[in-house]
N, C-alpha and C positions, 0 to 999 in steps of 0.2 A: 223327538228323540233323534230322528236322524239328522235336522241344523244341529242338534248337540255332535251328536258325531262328527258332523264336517267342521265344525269350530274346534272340539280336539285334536282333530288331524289337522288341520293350518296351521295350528298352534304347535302341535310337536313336531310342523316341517318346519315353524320360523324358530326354534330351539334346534334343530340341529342345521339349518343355516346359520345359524348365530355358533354353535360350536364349531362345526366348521372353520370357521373364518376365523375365529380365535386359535384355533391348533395350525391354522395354515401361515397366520400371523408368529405363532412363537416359533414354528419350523423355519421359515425365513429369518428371523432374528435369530435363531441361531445359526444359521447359515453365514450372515452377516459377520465380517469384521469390526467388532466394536472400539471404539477410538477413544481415549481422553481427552480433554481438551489441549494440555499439554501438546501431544501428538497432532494436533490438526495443527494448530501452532508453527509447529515445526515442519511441518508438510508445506502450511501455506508458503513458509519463509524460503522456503528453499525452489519452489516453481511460482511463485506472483510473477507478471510480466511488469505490474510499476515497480518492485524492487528491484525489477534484473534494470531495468530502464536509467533509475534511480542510483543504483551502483555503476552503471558502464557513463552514467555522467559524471561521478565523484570521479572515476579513473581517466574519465577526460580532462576534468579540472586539472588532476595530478601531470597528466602528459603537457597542458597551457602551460602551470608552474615550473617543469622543467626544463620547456621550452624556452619562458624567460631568465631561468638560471642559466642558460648558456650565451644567453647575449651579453651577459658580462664576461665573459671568458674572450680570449682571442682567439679568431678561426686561423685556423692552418689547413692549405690545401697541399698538392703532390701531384703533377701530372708529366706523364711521357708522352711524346708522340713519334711517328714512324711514318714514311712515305713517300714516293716514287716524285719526284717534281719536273710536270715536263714544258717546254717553252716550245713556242713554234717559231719560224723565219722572223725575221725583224728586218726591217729598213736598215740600208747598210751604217754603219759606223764606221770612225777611223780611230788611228790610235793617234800617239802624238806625232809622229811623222807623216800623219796623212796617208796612211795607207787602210785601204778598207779592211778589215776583221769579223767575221762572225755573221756571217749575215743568213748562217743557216741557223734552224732548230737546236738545239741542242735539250738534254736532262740530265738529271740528276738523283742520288740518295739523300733524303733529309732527316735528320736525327734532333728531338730536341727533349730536353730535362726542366723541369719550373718547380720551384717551390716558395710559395710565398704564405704571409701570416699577417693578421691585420686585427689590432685590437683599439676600441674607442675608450680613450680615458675620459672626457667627459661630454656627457647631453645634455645638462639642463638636469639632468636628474630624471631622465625620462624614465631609463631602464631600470632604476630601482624602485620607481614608483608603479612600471610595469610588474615587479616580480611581487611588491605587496600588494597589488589587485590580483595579480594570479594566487599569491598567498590564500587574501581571503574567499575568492568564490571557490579556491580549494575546500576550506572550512566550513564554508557555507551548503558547497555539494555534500558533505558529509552529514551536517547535520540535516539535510533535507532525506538524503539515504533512513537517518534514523528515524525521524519523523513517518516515513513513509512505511517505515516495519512497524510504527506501532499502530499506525493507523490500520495494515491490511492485520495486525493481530486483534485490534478491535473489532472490525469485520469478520474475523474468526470467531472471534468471544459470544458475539449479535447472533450470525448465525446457529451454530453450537446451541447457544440457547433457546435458541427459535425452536430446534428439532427437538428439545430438551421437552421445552414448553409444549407443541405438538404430539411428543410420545406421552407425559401424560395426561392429558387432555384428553388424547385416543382412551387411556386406562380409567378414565372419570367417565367416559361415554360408555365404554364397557363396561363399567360398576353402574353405570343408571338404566341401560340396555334390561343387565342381568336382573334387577332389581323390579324392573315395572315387568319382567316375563313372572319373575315371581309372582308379585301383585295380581299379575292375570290372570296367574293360575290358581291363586288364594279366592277370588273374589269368584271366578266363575264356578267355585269347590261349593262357597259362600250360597253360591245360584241355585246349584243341585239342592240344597236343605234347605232354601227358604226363607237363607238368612240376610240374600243382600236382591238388590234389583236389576231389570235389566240395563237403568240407566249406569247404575255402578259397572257393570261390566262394559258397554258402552267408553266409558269414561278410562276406563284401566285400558282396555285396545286402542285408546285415542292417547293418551298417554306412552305404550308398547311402540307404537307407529312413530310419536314424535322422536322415542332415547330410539330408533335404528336410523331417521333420520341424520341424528345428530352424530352416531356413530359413523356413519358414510362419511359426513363430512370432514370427521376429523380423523378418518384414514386417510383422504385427499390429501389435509393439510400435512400430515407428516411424511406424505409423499414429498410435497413440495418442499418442506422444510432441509428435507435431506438432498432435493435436487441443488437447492442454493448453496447448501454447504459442499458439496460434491463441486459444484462450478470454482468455488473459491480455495480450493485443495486441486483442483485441477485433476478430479477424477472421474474418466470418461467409459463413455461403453457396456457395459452389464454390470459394473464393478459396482455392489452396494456398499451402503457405509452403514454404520451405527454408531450408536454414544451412548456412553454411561449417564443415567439419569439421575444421578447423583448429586446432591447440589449442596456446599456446604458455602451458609450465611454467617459473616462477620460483622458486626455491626462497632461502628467508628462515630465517633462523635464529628462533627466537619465543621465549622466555621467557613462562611465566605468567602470573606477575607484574606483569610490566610489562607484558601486555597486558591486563591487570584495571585496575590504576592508570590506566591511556590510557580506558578504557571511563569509569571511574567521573567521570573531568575531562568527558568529550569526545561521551560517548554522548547524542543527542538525547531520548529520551523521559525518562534518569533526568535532564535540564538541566530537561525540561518538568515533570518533577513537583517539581523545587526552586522553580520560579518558582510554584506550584500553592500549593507552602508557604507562602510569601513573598504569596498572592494572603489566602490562608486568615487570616491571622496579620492583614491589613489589616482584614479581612472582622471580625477582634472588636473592633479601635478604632474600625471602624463603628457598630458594632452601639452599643457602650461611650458611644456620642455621643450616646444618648437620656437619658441621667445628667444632661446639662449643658442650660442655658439656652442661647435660638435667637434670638439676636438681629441685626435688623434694619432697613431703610428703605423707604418707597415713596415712589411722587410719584403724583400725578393729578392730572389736569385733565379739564373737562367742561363745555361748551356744548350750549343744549338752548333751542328756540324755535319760535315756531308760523311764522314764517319762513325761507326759507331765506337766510342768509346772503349779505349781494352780496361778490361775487364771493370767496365763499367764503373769507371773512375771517373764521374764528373766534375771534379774539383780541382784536375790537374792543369788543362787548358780549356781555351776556346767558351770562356764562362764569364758570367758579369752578376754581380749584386749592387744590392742600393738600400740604403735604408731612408724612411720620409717620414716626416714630421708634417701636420696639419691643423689647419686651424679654418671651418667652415660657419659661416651665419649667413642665413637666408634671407637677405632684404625684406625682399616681397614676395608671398607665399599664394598670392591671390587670396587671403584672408582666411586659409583652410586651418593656420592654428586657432584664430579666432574660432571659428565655427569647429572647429573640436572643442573648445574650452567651455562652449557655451551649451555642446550637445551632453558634455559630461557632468557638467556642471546640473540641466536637467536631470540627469540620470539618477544623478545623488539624490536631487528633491522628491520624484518616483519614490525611490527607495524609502526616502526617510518617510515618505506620507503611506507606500504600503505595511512600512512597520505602525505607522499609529494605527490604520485602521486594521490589522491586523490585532493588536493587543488590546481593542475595541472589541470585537467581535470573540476573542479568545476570554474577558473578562466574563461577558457578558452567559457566552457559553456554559462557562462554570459554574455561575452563580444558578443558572438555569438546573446542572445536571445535581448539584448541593440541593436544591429543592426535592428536584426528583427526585434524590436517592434518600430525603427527608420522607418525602411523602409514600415511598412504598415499604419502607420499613415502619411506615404507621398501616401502613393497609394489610402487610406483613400480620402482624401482630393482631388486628381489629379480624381480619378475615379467620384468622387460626382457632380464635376464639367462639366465631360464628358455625366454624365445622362442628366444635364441641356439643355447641347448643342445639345446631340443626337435626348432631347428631340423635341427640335427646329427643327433640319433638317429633323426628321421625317416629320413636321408640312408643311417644307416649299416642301420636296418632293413629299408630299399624293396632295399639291395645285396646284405643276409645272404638277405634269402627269393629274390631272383632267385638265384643262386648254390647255394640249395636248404640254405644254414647257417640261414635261420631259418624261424619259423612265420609265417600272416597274420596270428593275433593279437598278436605282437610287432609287426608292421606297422602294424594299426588300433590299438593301444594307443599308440604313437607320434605318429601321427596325432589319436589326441585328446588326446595331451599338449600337443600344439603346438596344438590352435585353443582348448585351455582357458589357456595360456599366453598367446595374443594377446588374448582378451575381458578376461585379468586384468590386464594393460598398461592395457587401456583404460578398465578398471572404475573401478581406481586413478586414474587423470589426472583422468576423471572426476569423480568423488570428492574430489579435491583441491582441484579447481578451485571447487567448489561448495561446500565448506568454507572454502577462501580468503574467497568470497564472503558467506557468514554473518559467519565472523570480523571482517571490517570491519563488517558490521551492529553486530555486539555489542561493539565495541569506538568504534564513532563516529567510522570513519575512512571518506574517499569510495571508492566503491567503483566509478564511472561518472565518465567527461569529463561 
């Protein structure tokens, strides 16, 4: 009687350790700020450090391309100067009658005005073939920007789901926790009348012991899972997070093919490394432009007087302009346009071979994540079906052993048919969801409002 006692009293301390932790768990969840996914989304978007990285490159590109829009322009400068100018003794001189003059120090006030302008009408075509390389790594930084938002929203999407999958997972371990204390308290009810043994109760605490094991472990996990989504939302500090566990499945018929074809038109990074091409290929009619004559114009003008000009009329005397015309070609360059022609000329081939093996790996990708998203919307379906069943033979087990037609391990076999049958429901959605969401990566389709 009294091991009966003390197995009562363990048992209704690991029932309110068990409640417990479930009322300290919904208190915290409520505590928590719960987020959509949308929202993390849009949280990610706005502090990722590869998108800020990502953007202040695109707005680099924009500052090269406008840089080379002004080499076509003609520069005009504007400068004054002012200043004391002083001579020391010199060796005597004379003048034209031979008489010595000046042989002491003397100084002065010096004043002078410049303004000149200088524009090249032609190089070989260097500069315009510089402003469409700046064009395209312009277009190029941009779509690598977008590529890179979908990619940290895909990493958004993974995570999200992770804690998704984690929180009910935790709720499958708590429905099996709940369910084998039950058990144990049926069967040892069972013990008192005579109707079950002690290896059955044995078997039901062995059982109790395994669903609080597995319940630990998958509070850990959603610990974790909320830490990785916090890291990529860049939420620090005591600030907890939450997610709606909500999870609505669409199911799409897909084709391969056609979702490779969609990738190869539509996908951002393989768009960025065509325009990279396109940048490359400018980069050797660049280079090619030191081959050719550089010809051009200036103007200047320049007043200079020990004076300062009233009221700063430099036009009136004491002034000189010129206008000049030129025509420059560089014999021998020591071979430096060669060896540009030839480093650019590489550059291109790079490029053109990082896009093939790029649209290699991008095919190949999809066709992989097409399977995937085949095969858990078949496990989808196969598992949902198995919870029905499981649910059943739970039903028809709990009634064969009450009844004394069956054993307790047909009972606990039952029992974890059913809570391996609701995690594999969940695993699968999971799974699918988060496959859905690569899939639009690798294919270049939106995958976020």
């Amino acid at each position: 009687m009294c091991e009966r006692k003390r197995r009562s009293a363990a048992a209704a301390l690991a029932i309110a350790a068990f409640t417990f932790s479930i009322l300290s768990s919904a208190v915290c969840a409520a505590q928590e700020p719960v987020y959509s996914l949308d929202q993390c989304i849009e949280i990610a978007q706005k502090s990722n450090p590869d998108i800020a990285i990502a953007g202040e490159s695109y707005r680099k590109a924009e500052g090269n391309l406008l840089m080379n829009y002004g080499r076509l322009l003609p520069g005009f400068s504007m400068d004054f100067s002012t200043g004391h100018r002083f001579y020391g003794p010199s060796s005597v001189q004379f003048d034209a009658s031979g008489r010595p003059v000046q042989d002491q120090g003397f100084d002065y006030e010096e004043y002078g005005f410049r303004l000149s302008s200088d524009v090249q009408v032609f190089d070989g075509g260097g500069n315009i073939s510089r402003v469409r390389s700046a064009m395209f790594n312009r277009d190029a930084a941009r779509e690598a920007l977008t590529f890179r938002r979908d990619v940290i929203a895909a990493s958004v999407i993974r995570a999200y789901y992770d804690l998704v999958r984690a929180k009910m997972l935790l709720g499958v371990a708590g429905e099996s926790a709940e369910s084998a204390r039950r058990n144990l308290e049926r069967t040892e009810a069972l013990l008192d009348v005579g109707s079950a043994t002690r290896a059955d109760v044995l078997k039901a605490r062995v059982r109790h012991s395994n669903t609080r094991l597995v319940l630990i472990k998958a509070k850990h996990g959603v610990e974790l899972a909320k830490q990785d989504l916090s890291a990529l939302l860049k939420i620090e500090g005591d600030r907890a997070i939450d997610v709606d566990t909500t999870m609505t499945i669409e199911f799409a018929d897909l084709d391969a093919g056609t979702e490779v074809q969609h990738a190869m038109s539509y996908r951002s990074d393989l768009k960025s490394l065509e325009h990279t091409i396109k940048s490359a290929r400018s980069g050797v009619s660049a280079a090619r432009s030191g081959w050719f004559p550089t010809l051009g114009a200036s103007f200047s003008y320049g007043w200079n007087d020990r004076k300062m000009a009233e009221n700063l009329n430099f036009f009136k005397n004491e002034y000189s302009w010129g206008v000049m015309g030129y025509l420059s070609l560089n014999i021998f360059d020591r071979f430096q346009t060669s060896s540009n022609v030839r480093i650019a000329k590489a550059d291109a081939r790079i490029a053109e071979y990082n896009l093939e093996k790029a649209k290699l790996d991008a095919a190949n990708q999809t066709r992989t994540l097409v399977l995937t998203i085949a095969q858990a919307r078949e496990r989808i379906s196969v598992a949902s079906e198995t919870v029905e069943q499981a649910s059943e033979d739970v039903r028809l087990a709990e009634e064969r052993y009450r009844v004394g037609a069956g054993t307790m391990l047909e009972t606990i076999d039952a029992l974890v048919a059913l809570t391996q049958a609701k995690a594999d429901v969940i695993q699968a959605k999971c799974d699918f969801l988060i496959a859905t969401a690569d899939l639009a990566v690798a294919t270049g389709k939106k995958i976020y409002r």
